[in-house]
N, C-alpha and C positions, 0 to 999 in steps of 0.2 A: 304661309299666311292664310288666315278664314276668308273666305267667300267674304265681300261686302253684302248685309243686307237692303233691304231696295223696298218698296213701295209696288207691289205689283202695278202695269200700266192697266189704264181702261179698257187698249184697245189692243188684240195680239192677233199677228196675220200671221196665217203657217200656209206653205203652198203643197197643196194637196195634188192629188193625181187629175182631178177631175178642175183643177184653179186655185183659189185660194179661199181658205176657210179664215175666217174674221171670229173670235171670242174677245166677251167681256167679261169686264167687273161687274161684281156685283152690285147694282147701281139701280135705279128706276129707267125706266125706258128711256122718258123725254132724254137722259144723260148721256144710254149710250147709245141712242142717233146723233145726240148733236157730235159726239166725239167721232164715232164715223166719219161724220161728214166734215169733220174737220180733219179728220185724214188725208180725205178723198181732195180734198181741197190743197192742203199741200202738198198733195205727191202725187197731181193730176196724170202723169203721164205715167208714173207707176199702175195706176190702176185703170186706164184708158183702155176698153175692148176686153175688162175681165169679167170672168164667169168668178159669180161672187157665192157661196155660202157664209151662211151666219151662223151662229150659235147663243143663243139669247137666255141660255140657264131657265130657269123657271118662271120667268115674265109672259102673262096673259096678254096676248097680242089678238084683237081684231080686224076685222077686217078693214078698216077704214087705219090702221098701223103699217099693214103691210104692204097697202094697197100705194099709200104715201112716200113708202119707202122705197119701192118697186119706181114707183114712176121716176123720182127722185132721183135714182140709180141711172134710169135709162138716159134720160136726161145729158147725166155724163158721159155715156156709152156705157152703160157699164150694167152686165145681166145679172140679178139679181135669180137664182135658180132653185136654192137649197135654204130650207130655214130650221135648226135643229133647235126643241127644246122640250124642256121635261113636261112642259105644261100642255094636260090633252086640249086645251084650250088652242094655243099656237098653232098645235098639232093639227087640231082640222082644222082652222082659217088657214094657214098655209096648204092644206089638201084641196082644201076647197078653189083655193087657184092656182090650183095647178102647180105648185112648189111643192121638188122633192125633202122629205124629212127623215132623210138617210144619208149617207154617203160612204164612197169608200173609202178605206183605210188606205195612209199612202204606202205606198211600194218599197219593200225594201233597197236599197239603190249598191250597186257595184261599187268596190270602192274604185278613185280615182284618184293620183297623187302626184300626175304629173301637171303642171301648168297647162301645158298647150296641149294635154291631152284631155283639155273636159268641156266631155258633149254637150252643145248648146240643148236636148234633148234631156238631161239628167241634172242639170243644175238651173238656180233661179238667179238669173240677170237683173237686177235691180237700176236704173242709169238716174237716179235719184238720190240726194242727200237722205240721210236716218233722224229721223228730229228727237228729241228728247223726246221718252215719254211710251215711243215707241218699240216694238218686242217683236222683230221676225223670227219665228220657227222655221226650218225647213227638213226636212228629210234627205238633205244631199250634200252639193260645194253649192255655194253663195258667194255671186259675184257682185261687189259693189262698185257702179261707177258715179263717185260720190264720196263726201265724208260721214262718217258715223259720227253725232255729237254727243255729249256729257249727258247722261240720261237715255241714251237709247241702246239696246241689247239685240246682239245677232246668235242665234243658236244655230248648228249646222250641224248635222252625222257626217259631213264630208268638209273638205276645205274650206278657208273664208279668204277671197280673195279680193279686196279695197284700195281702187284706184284714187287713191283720196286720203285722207286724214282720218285717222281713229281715234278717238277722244270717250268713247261711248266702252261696254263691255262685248268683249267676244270670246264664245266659248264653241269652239270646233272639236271633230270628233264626241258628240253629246251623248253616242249610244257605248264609246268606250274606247274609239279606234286614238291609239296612243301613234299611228304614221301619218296622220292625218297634219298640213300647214296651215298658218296664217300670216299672208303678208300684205303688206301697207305702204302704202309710198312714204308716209311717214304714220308710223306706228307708238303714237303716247298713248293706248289706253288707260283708262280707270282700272280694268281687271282684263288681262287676257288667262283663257282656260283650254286647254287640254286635252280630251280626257277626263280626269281624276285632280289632275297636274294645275295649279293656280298662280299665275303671276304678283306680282309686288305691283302698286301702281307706276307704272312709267312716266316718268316727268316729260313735259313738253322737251324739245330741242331746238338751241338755238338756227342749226342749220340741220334740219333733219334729210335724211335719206332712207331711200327705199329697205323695208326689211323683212325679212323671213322670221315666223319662231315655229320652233319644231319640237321634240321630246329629244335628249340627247340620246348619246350611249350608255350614260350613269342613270339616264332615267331621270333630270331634270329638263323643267321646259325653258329655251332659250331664245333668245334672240339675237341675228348678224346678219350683216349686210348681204342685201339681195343684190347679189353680185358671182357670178361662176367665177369658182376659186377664191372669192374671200374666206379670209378666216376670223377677222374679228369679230370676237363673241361682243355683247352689250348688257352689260349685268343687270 
């Protein structure tokens, strides 16, 4: 089955080495502060005490922008440190207070495959619902405690692992890794991926239960009960 196409979201958080980097659409400013802040707003506790980089494409930001945003940010605790964008405009009002406009690239991560063995240090704990709309990257395992809803996508180089309901897309192993899992307490997504490897959409269940999908041994992606020693597969 093809990938569903989608609407890219406005707002996409990837967690980087140094916190989380925040990009948008392409969009006029006033749009994507208010969408930020409508982020920060629902997922208060997700972003409570973050080191925030932004990435704002080619939008002419002054000072009296940033300066708005900055406070705005603090406000919720929330640091405000890195401001990336193509416009040399941006470029120096974010120099000029003192905001880096660089950052590093994130770290290649170990893989990690077993449940109980992933370092709170190498993976991103999320203990927040996923709203539509919204698009986390990360460069590792991804633990959600929370559901993923209809419109929100989780990308992950390493595991995706959802104390909660999936309804939303999830595509684990993103750099290629075909050993990589994803389980759900109750697993309907829209599209779970792989890999390379792409699901059929899963229909809700009337009494769902916890489950694993992994890449088999023929090399198809599957889904059964998260349970040691089950064997029932879930087509």
């Amino acid at each position: 089955m093809e990938p569903m196409e989608s609407t890219p979201p406005v707002v996409q958080i990837k967690g980087i080495r140094d916190g989380l980097l925040v990009t948008f659409a392409d969009i006029p400013w006033e749009e994507q502060r208010a969408a930020l802040m409508q982020q920060i707003h629902e997922k208060a506790s997700f972003f409570q005490g973050a080191r925030l980089a932004i990435d704002v494409g080619n939008q002419p930001l002054k000072v009296n922008d940033l300066v708005d945003l900055r406070d705005w940010l603090s406000e919720q605790t929330i640091n405000l440190w890195a401001v990336i964008s193509e416009s040399p405009t941006t470029e120096h009002t974010a120099q000029l207070l003192g905001l880096a406009t660089r950052i590093s690239k994130p770290r290649p991560e170990e893989n990690h495959h077993v449940l109980d063995g992933v370092p709170s240090d190498q993976a991103l704990f999320i203990s927040k619902t996923i709203r539509s709309g919204t698009r986390i990257e990360y460069p590792g395992t991804v633990v959600v405690f929370g559901d993923v809803n209809p419109g929100a996508e989780i990308v992950a180089e390493g595991n995706v692992i959802v104390w909660g309901r999936v309804r939303g897309v999830i595509h684990a192993g993103s750099k290629g890794d075909r050993s990589v899992f994803i389980c759900a307490l109750d697993l309907s997504a829209n599209q779970l991926r792989i890999a390379d490897e792409v699901s059929a959409m899963l229909n809700p269940q009337k009494d769902p239960k916890p489950e694993i999908a992994s890449i088999n041994e023929e090399g198809k992606l599957q889904a059964e009960l998260w349970h040691s020693g089950e064997t029932n597969i879930r087509k």
